[in-house]
N, C-alpha and C positions, 0 to 999 in steps of 0.2 A: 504494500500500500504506500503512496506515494506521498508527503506530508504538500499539503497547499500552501503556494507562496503565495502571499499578501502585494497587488500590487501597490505599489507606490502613490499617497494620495497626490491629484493633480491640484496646481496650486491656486488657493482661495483669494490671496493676497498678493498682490506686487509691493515690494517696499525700494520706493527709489531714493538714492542716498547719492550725493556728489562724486564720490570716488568709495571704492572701497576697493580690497580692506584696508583701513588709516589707521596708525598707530594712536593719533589723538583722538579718537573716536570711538572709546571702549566703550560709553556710553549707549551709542547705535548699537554694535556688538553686542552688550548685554541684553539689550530690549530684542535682540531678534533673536537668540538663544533660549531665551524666554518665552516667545512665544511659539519656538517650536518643543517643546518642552512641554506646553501643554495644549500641544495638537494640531495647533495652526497649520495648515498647508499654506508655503512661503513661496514667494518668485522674488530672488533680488534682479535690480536693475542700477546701474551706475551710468553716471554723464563723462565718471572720467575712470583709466583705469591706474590702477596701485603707484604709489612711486616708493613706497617707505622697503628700505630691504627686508627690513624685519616684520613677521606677522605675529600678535595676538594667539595665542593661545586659545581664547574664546572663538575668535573667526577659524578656525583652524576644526573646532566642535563644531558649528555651522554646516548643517549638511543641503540647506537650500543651495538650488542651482543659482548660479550668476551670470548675468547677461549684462554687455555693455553697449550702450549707444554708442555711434559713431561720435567720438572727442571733437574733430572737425572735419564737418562736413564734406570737404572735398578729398579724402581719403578715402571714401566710401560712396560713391558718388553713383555707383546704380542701387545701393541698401537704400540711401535717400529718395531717391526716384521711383521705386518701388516701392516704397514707404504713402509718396504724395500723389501715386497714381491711385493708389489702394484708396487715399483719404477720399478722395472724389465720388463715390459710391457710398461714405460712412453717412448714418444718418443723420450726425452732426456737422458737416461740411458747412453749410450754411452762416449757420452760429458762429464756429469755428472763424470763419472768415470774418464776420463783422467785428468781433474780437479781437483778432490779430490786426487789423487796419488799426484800428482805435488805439491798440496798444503802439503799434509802428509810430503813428502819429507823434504821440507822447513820449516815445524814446525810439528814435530811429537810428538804432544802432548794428551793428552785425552781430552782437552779440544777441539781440532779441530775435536776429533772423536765424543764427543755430540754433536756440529754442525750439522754434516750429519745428525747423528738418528734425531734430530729435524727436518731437512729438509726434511727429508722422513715423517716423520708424519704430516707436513705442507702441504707436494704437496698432497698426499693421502686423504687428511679431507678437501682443500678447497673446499667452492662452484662451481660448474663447472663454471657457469652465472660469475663469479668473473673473471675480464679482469686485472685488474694490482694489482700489490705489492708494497707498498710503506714503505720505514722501517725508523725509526730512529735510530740514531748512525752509524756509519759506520766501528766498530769494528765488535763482535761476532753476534748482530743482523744479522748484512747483510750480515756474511757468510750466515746464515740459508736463508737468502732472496734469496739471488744470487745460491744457490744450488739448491733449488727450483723451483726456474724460468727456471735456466739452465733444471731441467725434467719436466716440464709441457709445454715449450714453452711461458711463459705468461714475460709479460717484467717488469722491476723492476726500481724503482728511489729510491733517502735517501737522506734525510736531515744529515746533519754531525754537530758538532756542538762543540765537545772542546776534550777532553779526547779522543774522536773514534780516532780526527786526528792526534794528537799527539803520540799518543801510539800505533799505528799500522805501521808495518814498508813499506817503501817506495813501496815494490814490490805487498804487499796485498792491498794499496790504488788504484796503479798504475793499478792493472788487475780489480779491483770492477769501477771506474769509466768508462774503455775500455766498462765494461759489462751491463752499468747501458745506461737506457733511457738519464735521466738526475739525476743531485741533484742539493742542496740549502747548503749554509753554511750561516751562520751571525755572521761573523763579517771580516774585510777585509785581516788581519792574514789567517785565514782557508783559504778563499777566495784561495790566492796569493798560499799555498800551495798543496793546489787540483788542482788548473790551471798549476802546475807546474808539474805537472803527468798524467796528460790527453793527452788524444789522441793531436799529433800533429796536428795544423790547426783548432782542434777541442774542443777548450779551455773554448767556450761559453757553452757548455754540462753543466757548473758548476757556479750556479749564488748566487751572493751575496740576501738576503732575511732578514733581520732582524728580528727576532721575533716579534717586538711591543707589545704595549698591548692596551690589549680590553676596552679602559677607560669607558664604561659602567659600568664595575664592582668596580669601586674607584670611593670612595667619594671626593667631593672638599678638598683640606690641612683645616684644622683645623689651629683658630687662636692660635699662643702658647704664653706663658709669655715669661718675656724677664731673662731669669734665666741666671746669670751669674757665678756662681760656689763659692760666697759668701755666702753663708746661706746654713748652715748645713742641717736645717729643709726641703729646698727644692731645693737640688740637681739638677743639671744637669742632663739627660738622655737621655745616649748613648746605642744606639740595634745595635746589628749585629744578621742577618739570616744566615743562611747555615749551613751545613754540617759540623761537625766538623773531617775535612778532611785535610794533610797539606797542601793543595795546599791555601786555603781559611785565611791560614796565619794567624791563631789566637793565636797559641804560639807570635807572633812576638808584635798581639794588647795586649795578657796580661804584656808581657814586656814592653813596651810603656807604659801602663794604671799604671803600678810601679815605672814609671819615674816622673811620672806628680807632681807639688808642692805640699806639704800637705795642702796648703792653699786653695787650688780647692777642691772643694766638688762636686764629680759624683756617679753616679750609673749607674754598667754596666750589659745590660740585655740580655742574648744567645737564641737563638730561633734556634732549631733545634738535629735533631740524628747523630750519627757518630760511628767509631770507635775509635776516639781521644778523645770523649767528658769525658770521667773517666781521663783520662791522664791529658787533661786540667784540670778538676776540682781540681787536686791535685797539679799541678803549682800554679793555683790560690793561694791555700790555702800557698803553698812555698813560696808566695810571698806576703803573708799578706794583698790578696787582697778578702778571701773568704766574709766577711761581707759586700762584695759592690759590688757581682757580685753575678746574677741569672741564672740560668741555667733552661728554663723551656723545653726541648727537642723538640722533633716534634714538630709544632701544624699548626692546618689548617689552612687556610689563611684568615679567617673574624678574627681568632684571632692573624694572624701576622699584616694585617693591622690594627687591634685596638691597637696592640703596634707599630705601626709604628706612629698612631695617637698622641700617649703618649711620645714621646720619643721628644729631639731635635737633635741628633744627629745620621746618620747613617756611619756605619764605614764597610770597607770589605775591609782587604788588602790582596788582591789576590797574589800571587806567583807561581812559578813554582814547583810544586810537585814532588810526587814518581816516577820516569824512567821517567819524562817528564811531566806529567799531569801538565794541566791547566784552568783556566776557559777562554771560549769564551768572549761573555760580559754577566754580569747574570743578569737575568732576575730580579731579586730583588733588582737589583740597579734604575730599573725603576722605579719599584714597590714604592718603596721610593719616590723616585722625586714626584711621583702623589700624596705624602701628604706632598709636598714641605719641602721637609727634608732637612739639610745641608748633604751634601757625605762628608765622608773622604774614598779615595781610593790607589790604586797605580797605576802607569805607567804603565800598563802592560798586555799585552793579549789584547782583544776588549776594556776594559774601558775605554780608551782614546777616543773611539770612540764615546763615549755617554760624558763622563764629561771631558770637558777641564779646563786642571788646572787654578784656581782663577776665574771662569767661572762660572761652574753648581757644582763646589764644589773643593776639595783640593786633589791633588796629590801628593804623595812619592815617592820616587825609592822601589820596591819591596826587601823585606826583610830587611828594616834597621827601628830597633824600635825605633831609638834615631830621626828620620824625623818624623815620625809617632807620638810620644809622642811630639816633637813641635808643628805639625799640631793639635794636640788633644789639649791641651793647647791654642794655637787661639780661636777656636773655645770653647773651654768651657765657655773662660770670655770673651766671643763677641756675646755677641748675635744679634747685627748689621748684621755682617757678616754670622751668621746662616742665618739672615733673608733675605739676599742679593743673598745668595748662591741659599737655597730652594724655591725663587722664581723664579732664574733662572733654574734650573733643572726642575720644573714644569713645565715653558713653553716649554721647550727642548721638554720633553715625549712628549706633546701634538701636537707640530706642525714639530718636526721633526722624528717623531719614528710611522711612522701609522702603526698598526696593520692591517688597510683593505688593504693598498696596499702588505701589505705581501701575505697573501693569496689570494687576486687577482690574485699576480705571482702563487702560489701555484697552483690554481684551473686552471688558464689557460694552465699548463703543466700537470694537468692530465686529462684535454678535450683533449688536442692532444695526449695522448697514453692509455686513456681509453674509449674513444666513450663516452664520457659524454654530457648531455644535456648542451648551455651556458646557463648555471646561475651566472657565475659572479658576474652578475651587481640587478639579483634580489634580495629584502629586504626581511627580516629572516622574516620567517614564522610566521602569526601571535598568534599561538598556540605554537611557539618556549619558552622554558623555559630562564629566566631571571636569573642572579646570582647577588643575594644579597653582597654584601660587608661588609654592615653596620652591 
């Protein structure tokens, strides 16, 4: 007798994401690990494809297929054409076009014209069985979502989450939320400014959601010595993650890190890629700080939490970036807290939302390195107060930041607009792969 194989569910959901897989994007990662965990049948699609050499762990568990639009259009130049002959037929053609004009008008740019060609070769190649689109960001993503939808008929929601909503102007947010089933933001900033653009009466369309994290995959804090910034031989150790991008304010920490006594002894360790990171490294070195700062770029995240594990101090002083950018609250402020790190952050954007100053760790006013360099100095020769900080930050993560009830909301809004089974409340499957940390 022959045992029956199960075929493979076809998938319910499209989840379009900028590029994937990104190392700065374990957030995304989570949330779709998650949902196929309990049950979801997934299709990913990306506008752009990987550049980070290192993958994620989590993406790596990810057993949805991936599919990538054409990055630019003219490398793909019959997938487009076949994409926009197909749309000609769809029964949203019509709509579609009055939309895209409207939109052309308003920003006639080439980049709004990649948009479309992507969205024609998104509606043309999805699964027919596939009932909703769900995208992240709420910038150039979810034009291509919202064009799409608008020709296939099929309805569409987004997660928004920091840069989408800052740097898209009021009339582009104002007609994608009109057009969207629902979205999620996380943190209570977005929140306020999404609900400020939505449909009148109809403001709840747009719910606050927190990322959380999945403490599965982090280890208990690690106990640390009580290193006070006295002894040359063993230093103090200060990490920042991110991007080396301006919003993420690390010209402001190498200024600050230049002000500190000579009599402190630190080392300071960079995790991650950017387009600033050459620029920083040369400040550095301007500022006579190259011999005490590391720079190790990208790296995956069993090896950021092993330096998170290393380190006593985490720092991110976020600000407000290029034509507005900013961060939400990030996700790697969590991240930290789960190996009870002291935070040094700023005032600014979501992070208040998570660390209250003298609390879960220390705050700044955004952009001033002379607070910044006080507060770093505290903390160097206190290791009291490291210890005081990072254990309050770690119970924070853990009892007020649930990653289940994020996607609890998550899932229960796409049972109401994709015919999904409830699985909510059932436990991840027992053949579900696990992510290591350690």
């Amino acid at each position: 007798m022959t045992a029956s194989v199960r075929a493979p569910a076809r998938p319910a959901v499209a989840v379009v994401v900028k590029g994937y897989p990104r190392l700065s994007e374990t957030f995304i990662a989570q949330e779709i690990l998650a949902l196929e965990r309990h049950g979801v049948p997934l299709e990913i699609w990306a506008l752009r494809h990987p550049t980070d050499k290192a993958i994620h762990p989590m993406n790596r568990a990810i057993a949805a297929p991936v599919r990538y639009l054409p990055e630019y259009l003219y490398r793909e130049p019959w997938r487009v054409l076949r994409g926009a002959w197909r749309a000609l037929a769809m029964p949203g053609f019509g709509r579609l076009l009055r939309v895209a004009l409207r939109d052309f008008a308003r920003d006639p740019t080439p980049n709004r014209g990649r948009r479309l060609g992507q969205a024609f070769v998104l509606a043309a190649e999805l699964d027919p069985a596939l009932r909703h689109l769900h995208v992240h960001y709420l910038h150039t993503p979810c034009s291509v979502v919202r064009y799409a939808a608008l020709l296939t008929g099929r309805r569409f929601s987004f997660s928004a989450h920091a840069k989408d909503i800052w740097t898209t102007p009021d009339w582009e947010k104002r007609e994608k939320i009109a057009d969207a089933a629902w979205g999620v933001t996380c943190t209570q900033a977005g929140l306020a400014e999404l609900r400020r653009l939505a449909p009148r009466g109809d403001e709840e369309r747009v719910a606050l959601v927190y990322h959380g994290l999945d403490l599965s995959r982090f280890p208990p804090p690690p106990e640390r010595p009580a290193r006070d910034g006295s002894d040359p031989a063993d230093p103090v150790r200060i990490l920042s993650v991110g991007r080396a991008v301006a919003k993420k304010g690390f010209d402001d920490l190498l200024a600050a890190l230049s002000m500190l006594p000579p009599g402190l002894h630190w080392r300071f360790e960079h995790i991650g890629s950017g387009e600033l990171r050459d620029a920083l490294k040369a400040r550095a070195a301007a500022l006579g700080l190259a011999d005490r700062v590391v720079w190790r770029g990208g790296q995956a995240q069993d090896a950021v939490i092993a330096a998170m594990r290393e380190a006593d101090i985490f720092v991110l002083p976020c600000k407000e970036g290029d034509k507005g950018d900013r961060d939400g609250l990030p996700n790697v402020i969590m991240e930290a807290a789960t190996q009870g790190l002291a935070i040094l952050s700023t005032d600014f954007a979501g992070v208040p939302e998570f660390v209250r100053d003298g609390r879960e760790g220390l705050l700044t006013p955004p952009g001033s390195p002379e607070a910044l360099a006080a507060a770093l100095a505290r903390l160097v020769a206190g290791p009291g107060l490291r210890r005081a900080l990072g254990e309050a930050a770690s119970r924070r993560v853990r009892d007020d930041f649930s990653f289940e009830a994020g996607i609890a909301a998550v899932l229960s809004r796409l049972r109401a607009v994709a015919d999904l089974p409830d699985t909510a409340d059932l436990p991840a499957p027992a053949d579900a792969p696990r992510v290591a940390a350690e």
